[in-house]
C-alpha positions in Angstrom: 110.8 113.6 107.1 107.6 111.1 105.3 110.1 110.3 102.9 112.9 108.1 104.8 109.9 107.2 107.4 108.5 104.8 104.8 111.2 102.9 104.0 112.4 103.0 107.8 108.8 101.3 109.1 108.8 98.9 106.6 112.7 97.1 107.3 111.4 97.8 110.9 108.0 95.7 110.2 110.1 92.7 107.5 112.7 92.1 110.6 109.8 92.0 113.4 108.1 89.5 110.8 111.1 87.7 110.0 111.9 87.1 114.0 108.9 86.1 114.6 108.7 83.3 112.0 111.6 81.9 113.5 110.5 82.8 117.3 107.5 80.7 116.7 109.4 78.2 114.5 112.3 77.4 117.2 109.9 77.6 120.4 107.3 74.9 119.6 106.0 75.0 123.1 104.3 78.6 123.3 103.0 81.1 121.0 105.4 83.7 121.6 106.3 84.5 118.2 103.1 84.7 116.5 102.1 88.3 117.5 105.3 89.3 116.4 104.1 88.1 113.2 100.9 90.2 113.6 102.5 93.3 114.4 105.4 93.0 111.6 102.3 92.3 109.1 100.7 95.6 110.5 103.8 97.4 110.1 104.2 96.5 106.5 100.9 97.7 105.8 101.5 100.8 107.4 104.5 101.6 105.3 103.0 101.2 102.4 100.2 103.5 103.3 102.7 106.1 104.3 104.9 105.5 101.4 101.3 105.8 99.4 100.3 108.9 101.1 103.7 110.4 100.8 103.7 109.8 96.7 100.1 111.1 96.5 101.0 114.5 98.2 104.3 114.8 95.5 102.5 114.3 93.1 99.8 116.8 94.2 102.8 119.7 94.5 104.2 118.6 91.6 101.8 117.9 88.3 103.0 116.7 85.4 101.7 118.6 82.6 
């Protein structure tokens, strides 16, 4: 399950990032876009925490000798 939920969070955080670059880009009058922004940064760090903590757990089960 960890192993495709890594990948899956971050596309998930890169296209709320990406859309809320643009949100905030094409509607000059409010701030609409720039917690989108926020919360695709957040998600991006939380993939790569999970894909982190999924790599250090593999390589716990499985040490190279």
């Amino acid at each position: 399950m960890s192993r495709w939920l890594a990948p899956l969070v971050g596309v998930v955080g890169l296209l709320t990032l990406v859309g809320g670059v643009v949100w905030a880009e094409l509607d000059m009058r409010t701030m609409g876009g720039v917690p989108l922004v926020g919360v695709g940064g957040v998600l991006l760090v939380a993939a790569a925490v999970v894909a982190a903590c999924v790599e250090a757990a593999d390589r716990r089960r499985h040490p190279q000798h």
